[in-house]
N, C-alpha and C positions, 0 to 999 in steps of 0.2 A: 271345358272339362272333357278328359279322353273318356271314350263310350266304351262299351263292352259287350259284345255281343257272346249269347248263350245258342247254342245250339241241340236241336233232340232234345229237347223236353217234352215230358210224357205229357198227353191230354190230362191225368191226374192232376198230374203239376201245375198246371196250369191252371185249372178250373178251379184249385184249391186258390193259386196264386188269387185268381179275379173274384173269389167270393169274398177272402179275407181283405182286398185293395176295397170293394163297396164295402165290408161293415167299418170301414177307417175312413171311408169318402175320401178315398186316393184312387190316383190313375196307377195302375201297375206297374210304370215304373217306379211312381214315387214309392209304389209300398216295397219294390224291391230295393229301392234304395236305404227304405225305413229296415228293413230284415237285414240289411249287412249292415247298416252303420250300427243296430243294436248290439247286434254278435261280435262287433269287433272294437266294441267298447271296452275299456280293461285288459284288451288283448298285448297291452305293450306293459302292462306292471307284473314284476314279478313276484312270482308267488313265494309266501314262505313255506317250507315243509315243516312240520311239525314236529318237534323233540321228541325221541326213539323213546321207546319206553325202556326203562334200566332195569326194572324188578326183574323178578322171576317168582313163577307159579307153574306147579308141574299138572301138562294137557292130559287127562284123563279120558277113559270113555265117557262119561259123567257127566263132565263139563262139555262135550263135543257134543253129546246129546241133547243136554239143557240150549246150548249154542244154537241146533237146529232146531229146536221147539221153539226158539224165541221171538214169540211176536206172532205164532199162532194161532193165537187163542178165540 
């Protein structure tokens, strides 16, 4: 298998790399290799977009205000 080499990684990056590779009991590359093969799971299905909505309802101040208060609470 071809390797891949990364360059200029932040000490952040890293240190985060080698805490999260010990809580999985992986050597870091395996856990780098476990972070890309997760994220690029599903990455070849295509998405559907979802059917436009057809109605109509007229945008008020009312409704824009309710709209920013929502979830609020």
């Amino acid at each position: 298998m071809p390797d891949i080499l990364v360059r200029d990684i932040s000490e952040e990056i890293k240190n985060k790399l080698k805490k999260q590779a010990k809580i999985h009991h992986r050597s870091v590359g395996k856990e780098i290799y476990a972070i890309l093969e997760e994220s690029l799971q599903g990455a070849d299905k295509i998405r559907e977009c979802p059917e436009p909505y057809l109605g109509a309802f007229k945008i008020t101040n009312k409704f824009i205000d309710d709209a920013k208060q929502n979830g609020r609470k």
